[in-house]
N, C-alpha and C positions, 0 to 999 in steps of 0.2 A: 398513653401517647404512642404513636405509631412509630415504629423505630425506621429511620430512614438508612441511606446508603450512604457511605462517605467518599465524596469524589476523589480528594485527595490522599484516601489511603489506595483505592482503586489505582489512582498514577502508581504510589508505591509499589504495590503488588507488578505493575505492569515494568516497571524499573528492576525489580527483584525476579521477573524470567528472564529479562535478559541479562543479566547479571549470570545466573545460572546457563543459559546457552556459552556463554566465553568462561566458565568454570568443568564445564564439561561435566556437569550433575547428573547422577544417573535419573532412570521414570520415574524411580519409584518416590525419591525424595522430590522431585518436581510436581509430581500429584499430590504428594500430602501438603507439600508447602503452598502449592496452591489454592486448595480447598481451605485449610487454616487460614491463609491471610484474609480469603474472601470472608469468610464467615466474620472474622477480627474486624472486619472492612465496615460490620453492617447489614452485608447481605441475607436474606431469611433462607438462607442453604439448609437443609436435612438433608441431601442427599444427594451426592455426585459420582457418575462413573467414566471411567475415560478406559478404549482400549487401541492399540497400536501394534500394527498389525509387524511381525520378525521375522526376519530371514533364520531362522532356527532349526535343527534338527528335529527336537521334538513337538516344538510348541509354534504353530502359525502364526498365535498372538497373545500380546499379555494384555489383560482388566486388572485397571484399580478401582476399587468402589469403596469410597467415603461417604460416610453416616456419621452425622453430627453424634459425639459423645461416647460414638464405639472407634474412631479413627480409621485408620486405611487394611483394607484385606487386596492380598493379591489375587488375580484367578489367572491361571495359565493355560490357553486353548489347545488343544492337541488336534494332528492333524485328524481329519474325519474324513474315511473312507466313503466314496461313490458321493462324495458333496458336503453342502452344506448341513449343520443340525437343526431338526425341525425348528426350535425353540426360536436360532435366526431368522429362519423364514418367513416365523408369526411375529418378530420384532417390529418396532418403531426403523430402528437404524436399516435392515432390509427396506424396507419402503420407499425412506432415502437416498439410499443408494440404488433401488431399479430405477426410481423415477428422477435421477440425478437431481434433489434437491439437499439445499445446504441446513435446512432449520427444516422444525418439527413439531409447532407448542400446542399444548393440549392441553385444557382444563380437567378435572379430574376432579367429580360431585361426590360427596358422602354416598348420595342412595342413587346415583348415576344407574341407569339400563346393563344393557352386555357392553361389554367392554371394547374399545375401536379394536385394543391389543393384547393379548393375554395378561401379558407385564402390568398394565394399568389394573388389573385384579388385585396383583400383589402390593402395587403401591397407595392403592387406595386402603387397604387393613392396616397400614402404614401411619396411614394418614395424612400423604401427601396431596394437596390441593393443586398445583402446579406442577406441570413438566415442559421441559425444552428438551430437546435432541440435535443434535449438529454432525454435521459431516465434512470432515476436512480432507481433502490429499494432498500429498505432501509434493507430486508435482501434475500436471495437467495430463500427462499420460500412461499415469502412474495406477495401480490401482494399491500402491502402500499409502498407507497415511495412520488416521487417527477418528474415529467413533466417539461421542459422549452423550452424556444427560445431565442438565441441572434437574432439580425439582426444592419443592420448597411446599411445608407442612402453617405457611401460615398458611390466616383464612380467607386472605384475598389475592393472597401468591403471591406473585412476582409483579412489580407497577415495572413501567415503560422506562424507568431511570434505571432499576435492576436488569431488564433486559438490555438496554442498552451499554452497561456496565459488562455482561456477561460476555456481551459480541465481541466488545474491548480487544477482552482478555483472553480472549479463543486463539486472537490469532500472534500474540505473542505466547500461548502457550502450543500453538502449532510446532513455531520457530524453534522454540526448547527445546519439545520433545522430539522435531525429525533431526534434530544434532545430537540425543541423547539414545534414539534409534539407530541412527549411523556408528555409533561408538559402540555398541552392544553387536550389530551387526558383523562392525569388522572384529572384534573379539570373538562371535560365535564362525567364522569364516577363516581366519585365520588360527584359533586351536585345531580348526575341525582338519584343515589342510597341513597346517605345518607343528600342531602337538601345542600343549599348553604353557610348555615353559621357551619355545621360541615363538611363538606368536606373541607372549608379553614381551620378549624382546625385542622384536619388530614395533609392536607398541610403543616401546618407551623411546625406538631414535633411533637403532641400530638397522639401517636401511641400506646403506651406501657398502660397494661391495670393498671386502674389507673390515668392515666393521665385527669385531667378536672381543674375544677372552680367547683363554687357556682355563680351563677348568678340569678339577679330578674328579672320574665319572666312572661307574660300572657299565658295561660296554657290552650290548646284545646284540647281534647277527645271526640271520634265522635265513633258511629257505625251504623248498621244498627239495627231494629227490630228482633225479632224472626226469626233470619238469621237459624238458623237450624230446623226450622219448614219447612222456604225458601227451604234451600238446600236439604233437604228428598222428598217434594214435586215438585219439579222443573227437578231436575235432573242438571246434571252439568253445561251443555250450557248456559240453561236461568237462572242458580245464577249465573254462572259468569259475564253474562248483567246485573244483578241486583247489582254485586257490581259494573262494571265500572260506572254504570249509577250514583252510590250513590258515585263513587271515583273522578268522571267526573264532578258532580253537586257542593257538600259538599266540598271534600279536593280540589278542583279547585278555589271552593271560597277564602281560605283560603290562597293558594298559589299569588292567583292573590290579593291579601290583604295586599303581605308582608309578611307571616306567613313563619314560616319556617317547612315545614314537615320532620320529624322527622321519621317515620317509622308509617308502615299497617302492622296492626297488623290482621290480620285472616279477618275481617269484618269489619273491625275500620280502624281509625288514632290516631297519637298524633301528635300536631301541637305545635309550640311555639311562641310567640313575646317576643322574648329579651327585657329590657327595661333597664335604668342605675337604679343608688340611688335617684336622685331626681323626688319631687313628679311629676312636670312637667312629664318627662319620663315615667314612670308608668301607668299616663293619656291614653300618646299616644299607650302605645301598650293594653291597656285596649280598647281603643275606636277602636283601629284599629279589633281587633278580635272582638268586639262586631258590628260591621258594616260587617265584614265577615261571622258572624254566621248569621245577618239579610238577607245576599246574599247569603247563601247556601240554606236559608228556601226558598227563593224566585226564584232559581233555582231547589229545588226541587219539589217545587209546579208545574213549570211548565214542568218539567219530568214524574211528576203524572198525570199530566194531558193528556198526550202522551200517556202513559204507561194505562190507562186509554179507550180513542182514540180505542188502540189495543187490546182493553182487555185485557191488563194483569194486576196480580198484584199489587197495589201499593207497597211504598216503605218506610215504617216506619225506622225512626231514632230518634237517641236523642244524644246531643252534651250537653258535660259540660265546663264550664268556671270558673277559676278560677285562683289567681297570688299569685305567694309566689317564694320564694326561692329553686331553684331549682338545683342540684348538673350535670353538663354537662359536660360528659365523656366518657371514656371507660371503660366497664367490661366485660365482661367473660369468657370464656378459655383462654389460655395464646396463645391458635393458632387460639385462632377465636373469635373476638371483635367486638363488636358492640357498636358504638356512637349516645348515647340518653342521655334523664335526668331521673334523678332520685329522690326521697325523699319524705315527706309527703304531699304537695304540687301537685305533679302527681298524689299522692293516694287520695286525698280528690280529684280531675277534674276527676275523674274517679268515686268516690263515688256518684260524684253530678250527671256525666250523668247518672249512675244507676236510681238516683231520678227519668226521665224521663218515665220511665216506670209505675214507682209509683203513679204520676202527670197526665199524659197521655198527654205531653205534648213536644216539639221537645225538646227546649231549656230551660236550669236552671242554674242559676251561685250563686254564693255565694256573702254575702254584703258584702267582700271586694273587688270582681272583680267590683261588680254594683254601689256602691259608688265612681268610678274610673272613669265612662266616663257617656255620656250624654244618652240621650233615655229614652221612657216611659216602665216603669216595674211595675211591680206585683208583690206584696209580697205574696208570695204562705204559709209560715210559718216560723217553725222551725221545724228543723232536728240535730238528731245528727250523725256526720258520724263514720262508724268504725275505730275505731282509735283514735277518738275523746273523750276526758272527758265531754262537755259542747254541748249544742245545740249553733248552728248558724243557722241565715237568709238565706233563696234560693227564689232567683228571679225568672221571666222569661220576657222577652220583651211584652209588652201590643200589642194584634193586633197583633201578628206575620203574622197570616192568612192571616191579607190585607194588608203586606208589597208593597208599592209600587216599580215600578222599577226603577224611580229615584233614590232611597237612595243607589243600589246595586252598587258592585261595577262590572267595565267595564271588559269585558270578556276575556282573553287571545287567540283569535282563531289561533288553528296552521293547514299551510294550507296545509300540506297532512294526515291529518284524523287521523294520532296517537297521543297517549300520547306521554311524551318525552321519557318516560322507554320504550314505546313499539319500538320507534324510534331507539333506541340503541341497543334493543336486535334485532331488524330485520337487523340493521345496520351488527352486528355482524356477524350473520348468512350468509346474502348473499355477506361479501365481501366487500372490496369497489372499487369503480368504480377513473374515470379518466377524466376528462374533460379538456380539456384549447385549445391554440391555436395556 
């Protein structure tokens, strides 16, 4: 007996996206729960892909592709130099979208000729007899949206009640997924700008200016040297190498640490490690930035040494450390806010790296940060900072020079040559692209 489609679990499923649009469900649960229902529903499904095209550093766009009985795999598209990848080009969904059509259906014979599309090779050893392909954007002059395919391995495929059950639900899983697109985007747009633990705070509410905590935090302030000595003599090009180099070396380390970057400021950063009340906690983000700042001298060293190589340049810096209590929020115009910390705390990590110049030396922390984690240090003396009534102690790590590369920490390599900010803005610029199958 022919298994038919069930109208009333189809309503279901189509109640159940929207359900998940006002739950704010991320893609990936919205594609498997969608393919499961269908299938529960009736439907002769083997096989579905959906991909949705991101505003992302790395990834242009993500595919989910469900196969009855093996469940959902992800595939994540990276960007691809000088165009499109072939394998799109000879796609179903390419054809779609030059020739702005929304559907796609193809029958697909056991001992069928060459194939209309490559893909239709591989679906046929399969043993799919039906395919549909669909094309949606998510607005009309948009070129983001969402690519799919049903196909179905019975043997007279899909009847006109399945196809029209499919269109259904296309366009409440449009709806889903460009709210579950927007949610991942401002997530990947907001770490990328303002670091990953104030962007979930922007996330969760804290918008309005005003809005923060007080929180105890290890405290990094980084710059370069005589950057405007740099920038008069250099000319724009090679200071701006000078700072990716110093932004690439330095705040890389830091990032790749755990650190949370906070905002670059002109020539600098401000970095942070959150910690709680207890002293345990305190330790950890003390040791964790102090193992960071050993990794940016020890990447920067061997930037100099490059930089050196080419004659150019070296690339003087000085990073302060320091932990206190630190106010993290929003302030400034009521239309234009910015989330960082604030208090005396940031003013004294900012006094100490000044020290650095003073010293001649990269790195200086104060004896409350150095008394917090382990390492051989130097008591360089006493200082009093502006702002201060009292002198306090300023360290610096003993040997920084001959940091070994053991102790640094492991590099984060991303494999098409940008930052993640530069990733986002060229993201921007050229558009996003399409892939799947």
């Amino acid at each position: 007996m022919k298994q038919t489609t069930s109208a009333t679990l189809i309503d279901e499923v189509l109640q159940w996206l929207n359900q998940q649009a006002l739950n704010d469900t991320g893609l990936e649960a919205i594609a498997r729960g969608t393919c499961e229902r269908l299938a529960a529903a009736g439907l002769p499904l083997a096989r579905a892909y959906m991909s949705f095209s991101m505003l992302h550093p790395l990834y242009r766009a993500v595919g989910y592709l469900w196969e009855r009985g093996k469940g959902l795999s992800v595939e994540k598209h990276r960007h691809v130099r000088g165009g499109e990848a072939d394998r799109f080009l000879k796609s179903p969904f390419y054809h779609l979208v030059k020739n702005d059509l929304p559907h796609l259906r193809r029958r697909i014979h056991p001992s069928g000729g060459p194939a209309e599309f490559p893909v239709f090779d591989e679906l046929r050893e399969q043993g799919i007899t039906d395919y549909l392909a669909y094309t949606r954007r998510f607005r009309p002059s948009s070129e983001q949206g969402m690519i799919g395919s049903w196909a179905s391995d019975r043997e007279d495929g899909f009847s006109d009640e399945d196809i029209a059950a499919l269109l259904r639900i296309q366009e409440s899983l449009a709806v889903a997924s460009k709210i579950a697109v927007k949610g991942e985007l401002a997530r990947n747009m907001l770490t990328t700008y303002l670091g990953a633990g104030a962007g979930e705070r922007v996330l969760s509410g804290q918008i309005q200016r005003g809005d923060g905590e007080t929180i105890k935090a290890a405290i990094v302030v980084a710059d370069v040297r005589n950057s405007t000595i740099l920038a008069e003599e250099l000319g724009r090009e090679p200071y701006i190498g000078v700072l990716n180099t110093f932004f690439d070396a330095a705040a890389g380390a830091f990032a790749d640490g755990g650190g949370h970057i906070l905002s670059f400021l002109g020539d600098g950063f401000l970095a942070i490690y959150p910690s709680g009340d207890s002293p345990r906690s305190r330790r950890e983000a003390c040791q964790q930035a102090y193992v960071a700042s050993v990794t940016a001298a020890l990447r920067m060293r061997e930037a100099n040494e490059i930089r050196r190589k080419d004659s150019l340049v070296e690339i003087g810096y000085g990073i302060g450390l320091h932990i206190g209590n630190v106010m993290f929020g929003n302030v400034g115009l009521p239309d234009r806010l910015t989330f960082s910390v604030f208090g005396a705390a940031v003013n004294q990590a900012t006094r100490l790296e000044s020290l650095t110049k003073t010293y001649r030396i990269p790195i200086i922390a104060s004896e409350e940060f150095r008394s917090r984690c382990e390492g051989n240090w130097n008591e360089l003396g006493s200082e009093v900072l502006r702002g201060l009534s009292h002198p306090i102690k300023v360290f610096s790590p003993a040997n920084i020079d001959q940091v070994e590369p053991a102790l640094a920490i492991s590099r984060r390599v991303s494999e098409d040559g940008h930052s993640d900010a530069e990733n986002v803005v060229l993201l921007h610029r050229s558009g996003t692209g399409r892939k799947g199958r």
